[in-house]
Backbone as numpy.savetxt, mean C-alpha at the origin, in Angstrom:
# Nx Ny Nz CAx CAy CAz Cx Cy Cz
14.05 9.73 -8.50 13.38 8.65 -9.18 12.36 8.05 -8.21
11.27 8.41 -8.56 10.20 7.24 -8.01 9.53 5.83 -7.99
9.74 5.28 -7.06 8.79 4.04 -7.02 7.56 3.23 -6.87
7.24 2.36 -6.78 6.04 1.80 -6.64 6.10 1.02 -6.02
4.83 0.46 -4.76 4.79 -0.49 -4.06 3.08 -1.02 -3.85
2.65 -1.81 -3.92 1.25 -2.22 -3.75 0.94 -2.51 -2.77
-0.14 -2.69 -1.88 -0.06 -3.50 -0.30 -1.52 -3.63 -1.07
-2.03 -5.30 -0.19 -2.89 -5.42 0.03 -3.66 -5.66 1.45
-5.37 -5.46 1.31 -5.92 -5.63 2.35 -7.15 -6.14 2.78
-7.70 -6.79 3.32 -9.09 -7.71 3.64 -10.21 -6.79 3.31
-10.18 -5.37 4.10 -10.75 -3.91 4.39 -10.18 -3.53 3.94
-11.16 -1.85 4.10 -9.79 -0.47 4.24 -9.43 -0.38 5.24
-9.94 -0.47 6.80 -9.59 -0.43 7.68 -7.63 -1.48 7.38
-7.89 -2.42 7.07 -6.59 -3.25 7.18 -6.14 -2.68 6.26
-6.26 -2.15 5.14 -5.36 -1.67 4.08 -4.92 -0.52 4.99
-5.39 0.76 5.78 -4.75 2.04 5.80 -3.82 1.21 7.09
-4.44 0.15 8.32 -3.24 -0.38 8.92 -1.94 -0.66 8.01
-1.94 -1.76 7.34 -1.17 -2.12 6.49 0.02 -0.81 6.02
-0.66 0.09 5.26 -0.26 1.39 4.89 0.54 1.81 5.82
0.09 2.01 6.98 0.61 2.87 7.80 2.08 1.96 8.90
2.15 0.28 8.73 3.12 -0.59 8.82 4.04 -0.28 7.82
3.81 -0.02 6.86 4.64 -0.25 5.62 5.80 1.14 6.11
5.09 2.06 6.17 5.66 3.38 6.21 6.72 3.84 7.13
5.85 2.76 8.41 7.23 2.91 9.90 8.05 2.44 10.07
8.03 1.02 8.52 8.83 0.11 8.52 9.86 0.79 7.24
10.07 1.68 6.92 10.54 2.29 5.83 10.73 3.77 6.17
11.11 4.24 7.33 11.78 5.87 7.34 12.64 6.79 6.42
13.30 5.76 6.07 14.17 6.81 5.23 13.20 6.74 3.38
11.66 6.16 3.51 11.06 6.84 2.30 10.62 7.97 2.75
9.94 8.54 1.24 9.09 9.94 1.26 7.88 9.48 0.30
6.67 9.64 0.94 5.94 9.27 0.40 5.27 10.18 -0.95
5.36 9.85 -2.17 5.63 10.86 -3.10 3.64 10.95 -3.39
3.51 9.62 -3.63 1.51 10.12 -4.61 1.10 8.54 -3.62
-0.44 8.91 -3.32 -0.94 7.43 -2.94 -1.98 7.35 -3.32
-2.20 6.51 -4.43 -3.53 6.23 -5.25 -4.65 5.57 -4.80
-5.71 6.08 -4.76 -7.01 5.72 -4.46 -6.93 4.30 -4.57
-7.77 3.51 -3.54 -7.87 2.26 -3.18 -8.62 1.67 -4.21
-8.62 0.14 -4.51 -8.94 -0.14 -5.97 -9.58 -1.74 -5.10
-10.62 -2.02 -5.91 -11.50 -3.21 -5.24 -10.94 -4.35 -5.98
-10.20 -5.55 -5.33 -9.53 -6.25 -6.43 -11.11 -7.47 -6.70
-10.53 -7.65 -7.95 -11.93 -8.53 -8.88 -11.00 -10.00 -9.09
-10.44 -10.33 -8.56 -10.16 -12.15 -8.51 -11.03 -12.94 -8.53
-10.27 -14.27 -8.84 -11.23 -15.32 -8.20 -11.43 -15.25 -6.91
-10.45 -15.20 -5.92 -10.48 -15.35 -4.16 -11.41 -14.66 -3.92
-11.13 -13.06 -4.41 -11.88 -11.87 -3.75 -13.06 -12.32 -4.31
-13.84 -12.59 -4.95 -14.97 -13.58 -5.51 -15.49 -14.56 -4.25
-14.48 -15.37 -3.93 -15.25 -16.43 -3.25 -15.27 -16.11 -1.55
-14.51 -14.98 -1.23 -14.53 -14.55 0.12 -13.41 -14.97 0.84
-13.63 -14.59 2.34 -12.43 -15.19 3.31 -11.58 -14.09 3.23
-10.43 -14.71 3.80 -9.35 -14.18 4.26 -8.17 -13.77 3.53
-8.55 -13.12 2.28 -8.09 -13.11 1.07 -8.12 -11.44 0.96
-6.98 -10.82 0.10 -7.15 -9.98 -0.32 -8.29 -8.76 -0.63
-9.23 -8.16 -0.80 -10.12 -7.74 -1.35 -9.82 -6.31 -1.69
-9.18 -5.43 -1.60 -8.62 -3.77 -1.73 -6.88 -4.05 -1.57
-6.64 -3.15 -2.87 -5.36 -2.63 -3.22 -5.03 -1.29 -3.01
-4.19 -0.73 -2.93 -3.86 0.71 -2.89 -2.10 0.40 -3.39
-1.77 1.77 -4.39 -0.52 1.43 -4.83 0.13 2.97 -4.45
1.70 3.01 -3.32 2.25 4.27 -3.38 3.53 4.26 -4.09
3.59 5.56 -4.53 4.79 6.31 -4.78 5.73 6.50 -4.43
6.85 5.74 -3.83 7.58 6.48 -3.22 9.42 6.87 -3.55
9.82 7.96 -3.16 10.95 7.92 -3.81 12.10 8.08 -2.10
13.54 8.13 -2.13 14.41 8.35 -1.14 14.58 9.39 -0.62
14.53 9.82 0.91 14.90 11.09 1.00 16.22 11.22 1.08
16.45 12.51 0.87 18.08 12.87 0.53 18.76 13.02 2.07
19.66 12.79 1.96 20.07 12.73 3.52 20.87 14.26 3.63
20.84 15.02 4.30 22.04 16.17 4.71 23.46 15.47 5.39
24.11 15.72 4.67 25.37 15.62 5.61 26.09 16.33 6.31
């Protein structure tokens, strides 16, 4: 069964950081699909700053453990 998780980011540069936090912080996922980065259209992302501006949403499901 797969999941979903969103991160946001100022950049892409901070989104693929972000991305790549998320991932080391989460070993036992498998990263299943990671969807093209998406320009968020808010009000914030509108008025600038230190706000959100790019989304990216992954897939991910558990890896199976061997015993």
């Amino acid at each position: 069964m797969t999941r979903r998780h969103i991160i946001l980011g100022r950049n892409r540069g901070h989104l693929v950081a972000e991305r790549d936090r998320w991932l080391s912080e989460h070993p036992d996922f498998e990263l299943v699909r990671e969807h093209p980065p998406k320009t968020e259209q808010g009000l914030l992302a509108r008025i600038g700053g230190n706000v959100p501006q790019v989304s990216i949403e992954l897939e991910y499901a558990y890896r199976r453990r061997v015993i």
